[in-house]
N, C-alpha and C positions, 0 to 999 in steps of 0.2 A: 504494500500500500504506500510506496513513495510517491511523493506529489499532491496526497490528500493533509489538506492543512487543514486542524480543528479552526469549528466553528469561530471562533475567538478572535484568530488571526487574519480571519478574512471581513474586519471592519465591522462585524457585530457582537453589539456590547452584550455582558452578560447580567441578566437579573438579577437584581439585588436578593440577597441571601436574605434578610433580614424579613420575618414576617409579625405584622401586627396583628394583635387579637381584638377582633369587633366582637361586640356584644351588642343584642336587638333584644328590644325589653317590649315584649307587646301585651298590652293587654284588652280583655276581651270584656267589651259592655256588653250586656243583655239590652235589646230593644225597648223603651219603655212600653208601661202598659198603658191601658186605657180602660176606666170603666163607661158605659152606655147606663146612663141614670132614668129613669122616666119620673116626670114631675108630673104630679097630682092634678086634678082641675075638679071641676063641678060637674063636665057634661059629658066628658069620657065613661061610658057604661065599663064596667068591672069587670063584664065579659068579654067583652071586646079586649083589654088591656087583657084577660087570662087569654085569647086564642092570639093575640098579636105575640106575646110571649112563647106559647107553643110553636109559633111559625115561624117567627123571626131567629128565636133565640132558641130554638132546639130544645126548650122544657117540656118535662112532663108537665099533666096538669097539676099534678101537686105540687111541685115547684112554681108552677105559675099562679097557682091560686093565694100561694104565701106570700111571692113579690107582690101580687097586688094587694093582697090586704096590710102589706110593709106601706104599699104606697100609698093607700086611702089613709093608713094611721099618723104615719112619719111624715109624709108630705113627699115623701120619694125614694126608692129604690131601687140597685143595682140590677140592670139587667143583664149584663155579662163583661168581663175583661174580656179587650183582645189591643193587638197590633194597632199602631193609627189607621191603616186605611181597612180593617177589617172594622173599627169601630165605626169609623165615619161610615162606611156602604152600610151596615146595622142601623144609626141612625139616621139616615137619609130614606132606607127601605120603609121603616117607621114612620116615619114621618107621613112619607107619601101616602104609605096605606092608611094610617088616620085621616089625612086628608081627603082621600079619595072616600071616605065613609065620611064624611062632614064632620071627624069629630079632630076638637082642636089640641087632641094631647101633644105634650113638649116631651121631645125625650134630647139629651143633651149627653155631653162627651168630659169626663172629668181625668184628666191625669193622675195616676198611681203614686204617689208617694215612696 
């Protein structure tokens, strides 16, 4: 092998020896939650608010029959945690289908703590 000259001596430099240690620190948030509230009224029927719960929000009736009477007593509650746009399309589905039955129930979006 006379005539093959290392890498070195033919005008390219070599890499520094020397290596640095990176360190990557990441850390992982969980999304926040969202609760979907229903506020109380006067003219929303009680059954309606129990079948809007079974359809929107996937309860049994028994489940639904307790939130509403949470909501006739308390003046409002929970109708389910979820992701922001899983709340918002929950409350916007509500909404509409109250409206579209003339009745003027409020349901709203409150952030999880």
């Amino acid at each position: 092998m006379q005539g093959v000259k290392p890498l070195h001596s033919l005008g390219q430099t070599q890499m520094s020896q020397a290596q640095h240690a990176t360190r990557t620190v990441t850390e992982i948030k969980y999304p926040d939650r969202f609760n979907v509230v229903v506020i109380n009224d006067d003219f929303t029927p009680m059954e309606f608010v129990i079948q809007l719960l079974v359809e929107v929000f996937n309860k049994t009736i028994e489940e639904a029959k307790d939130a509403t009477v949470r909501v006739h007593e308390d003046g409002k509650a929970v109708a389910g945690s979820y992701g922001l746009e899983i709340a918002e399309q929950k409350q916007q589905e509500s909404t509409i289908i109250a409206r579209h039955h003339g009745h003027p129930l409020k349901v709203i979006i409150e952030k999880v703590e």
